[in-house]
N, C-alpha and C positions, 0 to 999 in steps of 0.2 A: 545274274548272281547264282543260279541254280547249277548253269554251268563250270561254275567257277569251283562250286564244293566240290560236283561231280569227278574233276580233275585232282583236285585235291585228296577226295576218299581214295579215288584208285591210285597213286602216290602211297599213302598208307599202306594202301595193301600191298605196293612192290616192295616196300620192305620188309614185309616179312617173308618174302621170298628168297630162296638162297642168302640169308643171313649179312645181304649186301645196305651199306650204308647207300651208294652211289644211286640216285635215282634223280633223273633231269627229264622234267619237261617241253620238247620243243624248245633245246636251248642253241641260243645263236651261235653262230660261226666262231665269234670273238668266246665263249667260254670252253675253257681246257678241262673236258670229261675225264675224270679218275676208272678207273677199270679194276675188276669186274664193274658193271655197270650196266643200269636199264635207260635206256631211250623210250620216251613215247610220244605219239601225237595223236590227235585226234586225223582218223584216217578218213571217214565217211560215214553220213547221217542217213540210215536205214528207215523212209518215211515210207507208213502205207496207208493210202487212201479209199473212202468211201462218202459216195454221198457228194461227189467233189469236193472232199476236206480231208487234209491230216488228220488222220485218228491216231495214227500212233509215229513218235520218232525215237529211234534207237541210234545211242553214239556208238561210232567201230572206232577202235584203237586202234594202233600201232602199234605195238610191242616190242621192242628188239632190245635181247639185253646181248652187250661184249664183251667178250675176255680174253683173254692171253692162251688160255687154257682151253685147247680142244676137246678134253677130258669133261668141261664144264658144259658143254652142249645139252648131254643127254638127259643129264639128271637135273637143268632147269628146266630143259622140257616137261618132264613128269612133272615136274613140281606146278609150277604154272597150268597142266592140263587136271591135275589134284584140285589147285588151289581155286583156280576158276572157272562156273558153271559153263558159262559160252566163249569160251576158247580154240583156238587152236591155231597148230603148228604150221607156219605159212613155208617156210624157207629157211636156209643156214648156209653161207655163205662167208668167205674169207676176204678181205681188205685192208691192209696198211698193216699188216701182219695183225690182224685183231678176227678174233671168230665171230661171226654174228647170227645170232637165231631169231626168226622174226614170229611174232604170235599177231593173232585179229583176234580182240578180243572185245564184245558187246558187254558195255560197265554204267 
């Protein structure tokens, strides 16, 4: 359950980024993303141990929002590295004619 907010709070928060409605979860093949738009998933779980025990687990994101607009890369970048304490800028890369910027972001 704790997970489940977890995903949901940071949802919340990509909308109020770049002023974008579009924000999908880990959504499957069968749904048709609107653009601009953010993609995310949960990317990998940052566990550090002592004592032979998890003491601490931090979720990594995946981040990548796309758009049509090359123009739109730069100034979500800032925004997203503003917006969020443990961020950053992984990659930007072009496919299916769509731009894509990818962020790792601990949420």
């Amino acid at each position: 359950m704790a997970n489940e907010l977890k995903w949901e709070d940071l949802r919340d928060q990509l909308y109020l980024i770049h002023d974008t409605e579009n924000v999908y979860y880990d959504p499957p093949e069968s749904i048709r993303m609107d653009f601009p738009c953010f993609r995310f998933e949960l990317n990998n779980i940052d566990v550090k141990h002592a004592d032979n025990k998890a003491y601490s687990k931090k979720p990594r994101w995946a981040v990548t929002y796309i758009t049509r607009d090359i123009e739109e890369i730069e100034q979500v970048a800032e925004e997203m590295l503003e917006h969020f304490k443990y961020c950053n800028f992984d990659t930007s890369f072009r496919a299916d004619n769509l731009e894509h910027a990818v962020f790792n972001l601990y949420f």
